[in-house]
SELO-190953 format. One record per residue (C-alpha): z, y, x; chain. Coordinates in steps of 0.001 Angstrom, whole numbers. Example, Ala and Ser with C-alpha at 12.3 -4.5 7.8 and 13.67 -1.06 7.14 Angstrom:
<rs>
{r {7800, -4500, 12300}, A},
{r {7140, -1060, 13670}, A},
</rs>
This chain:
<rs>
{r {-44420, -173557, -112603}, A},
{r {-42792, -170587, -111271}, A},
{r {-39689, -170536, -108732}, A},
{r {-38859, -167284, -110230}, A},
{r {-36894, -166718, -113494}, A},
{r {-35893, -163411, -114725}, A},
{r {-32276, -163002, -115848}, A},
{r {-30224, -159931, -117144}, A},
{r {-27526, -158377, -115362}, A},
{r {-25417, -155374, -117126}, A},
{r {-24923, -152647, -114127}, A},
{r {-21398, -150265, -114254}, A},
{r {-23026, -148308, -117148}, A},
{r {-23822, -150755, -119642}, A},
{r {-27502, -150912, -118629}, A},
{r {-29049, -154195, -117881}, A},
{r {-31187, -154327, -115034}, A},
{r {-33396, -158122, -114223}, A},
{r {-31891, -160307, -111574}, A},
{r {-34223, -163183, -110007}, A},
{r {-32759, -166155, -109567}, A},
{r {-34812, -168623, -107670}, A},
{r {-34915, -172512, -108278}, A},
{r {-35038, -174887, -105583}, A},
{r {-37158, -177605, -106207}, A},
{r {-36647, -180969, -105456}, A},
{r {-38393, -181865, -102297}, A},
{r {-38320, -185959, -103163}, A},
{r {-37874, -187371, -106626}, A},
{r {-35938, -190686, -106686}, A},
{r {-39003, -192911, -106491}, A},
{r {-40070, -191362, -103574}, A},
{r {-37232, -191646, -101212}, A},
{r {-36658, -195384, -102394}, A},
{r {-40269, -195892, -101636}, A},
{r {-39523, -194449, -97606}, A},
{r {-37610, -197150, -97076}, A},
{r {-38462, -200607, -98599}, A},
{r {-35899, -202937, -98744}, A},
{r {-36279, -206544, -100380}, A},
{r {-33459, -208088, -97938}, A},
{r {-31209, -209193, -101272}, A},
{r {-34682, -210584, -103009}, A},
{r {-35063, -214100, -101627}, A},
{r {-31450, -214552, -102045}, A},
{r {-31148, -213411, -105750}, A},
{r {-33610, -215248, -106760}, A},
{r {-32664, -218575, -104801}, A},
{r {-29232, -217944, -107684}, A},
{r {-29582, -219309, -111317}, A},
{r {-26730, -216916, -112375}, A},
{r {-27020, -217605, -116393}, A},
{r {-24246, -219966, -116198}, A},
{r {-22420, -216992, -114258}, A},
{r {-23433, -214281, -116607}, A},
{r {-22273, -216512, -119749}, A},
{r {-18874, -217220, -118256}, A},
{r {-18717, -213099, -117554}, A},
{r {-20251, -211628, -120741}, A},
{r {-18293, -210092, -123647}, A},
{r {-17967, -212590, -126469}, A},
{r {-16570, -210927, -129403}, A},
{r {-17919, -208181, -131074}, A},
{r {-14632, -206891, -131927}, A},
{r {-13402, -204082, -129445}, A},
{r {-15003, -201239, -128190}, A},
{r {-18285, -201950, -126588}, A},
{r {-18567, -202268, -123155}, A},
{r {-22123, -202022, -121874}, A},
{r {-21763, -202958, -118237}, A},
{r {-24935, -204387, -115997}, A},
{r {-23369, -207552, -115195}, A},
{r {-26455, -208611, -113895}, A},
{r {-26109, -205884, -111004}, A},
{r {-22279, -207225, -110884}, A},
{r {-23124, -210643, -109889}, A},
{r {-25462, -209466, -107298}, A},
{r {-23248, -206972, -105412}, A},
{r {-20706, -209783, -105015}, A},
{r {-23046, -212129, -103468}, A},
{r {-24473, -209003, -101597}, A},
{r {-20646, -208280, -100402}, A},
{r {-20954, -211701, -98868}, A},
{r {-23966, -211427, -97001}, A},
{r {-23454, -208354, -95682}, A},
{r {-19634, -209477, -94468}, A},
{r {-18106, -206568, -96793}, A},
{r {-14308, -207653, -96677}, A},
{r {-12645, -206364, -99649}, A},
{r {-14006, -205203, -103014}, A},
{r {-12844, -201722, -103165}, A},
{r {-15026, -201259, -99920}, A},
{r {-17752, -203024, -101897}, A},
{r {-17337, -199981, -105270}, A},
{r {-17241, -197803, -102248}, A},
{r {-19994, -199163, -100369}, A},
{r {-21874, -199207, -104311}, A},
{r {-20742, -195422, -104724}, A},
{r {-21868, -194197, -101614}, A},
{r {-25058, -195845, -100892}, A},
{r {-28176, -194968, -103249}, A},
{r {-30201, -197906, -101557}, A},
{r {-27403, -200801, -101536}, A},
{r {-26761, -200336, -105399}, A},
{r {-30742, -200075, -106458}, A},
{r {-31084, -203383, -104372}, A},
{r {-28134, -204486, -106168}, A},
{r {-30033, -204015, -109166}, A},
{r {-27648, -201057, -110694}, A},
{r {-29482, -198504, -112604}, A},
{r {-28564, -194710, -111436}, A},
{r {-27643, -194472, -114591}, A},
{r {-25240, -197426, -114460}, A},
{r {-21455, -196863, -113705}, A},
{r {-20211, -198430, -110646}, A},
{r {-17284, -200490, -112160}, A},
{r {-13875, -200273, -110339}, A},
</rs>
């Protein structure tokens, strides 16, 4: 695929004249960077938990409402995760989810998933 695309621009006299614009490509897809650094630190741990009677306490029980599709999977993890890694308050654990790519896959979070609040 080319880096170049050809775009019009209309000059002062109502000509149009091409303008390049260059793309930038990505120089690591997602997949990649996760795969530069490893990390299974949360693994043993989450799967030492039987969280079903967690996630059945925590899951939406009516159907009436408006839907709410949260991971609550990924919710239960990052609050034992908080307490491993000695994270003292939640909002530094949304911030800690929000700013760190790494923390929230190993949290099991989607990048599609919303951090919740």
């Amino acid at each position: 695929m080319s880096n170049l695309v050809s775009t019009t621009q209309t000059n002062k006299t109502g000509g149009r004249l091409p303008m390049p614009i260059i793309r930038q490509g990505s120089l690591f897809d997602l997949q990649e960077l996760y795969d530069l650094e490893p990390t299974h630190r949360f693994e043993a741990i989450f799967s030492a938990i039987d969280i079903e009677p967690i996630f059945a306490v925590v899951t939406k029980k009516s159907r009436f409402g408006r839907p709410v599709k949260l991971n609550y999977t990924a919710m239960i993890y990052s609050l034992v995760a908080r307490l491993t890694e000695r994270i003292p308050f939640i909002k530094d654990l949304v911030k800690r989810l929000k700013n760190d790519m790494i923390f929230r896959l190993d949290c099991g979070f989607l990048v599609s998933d919303s951090i919740p609040s």
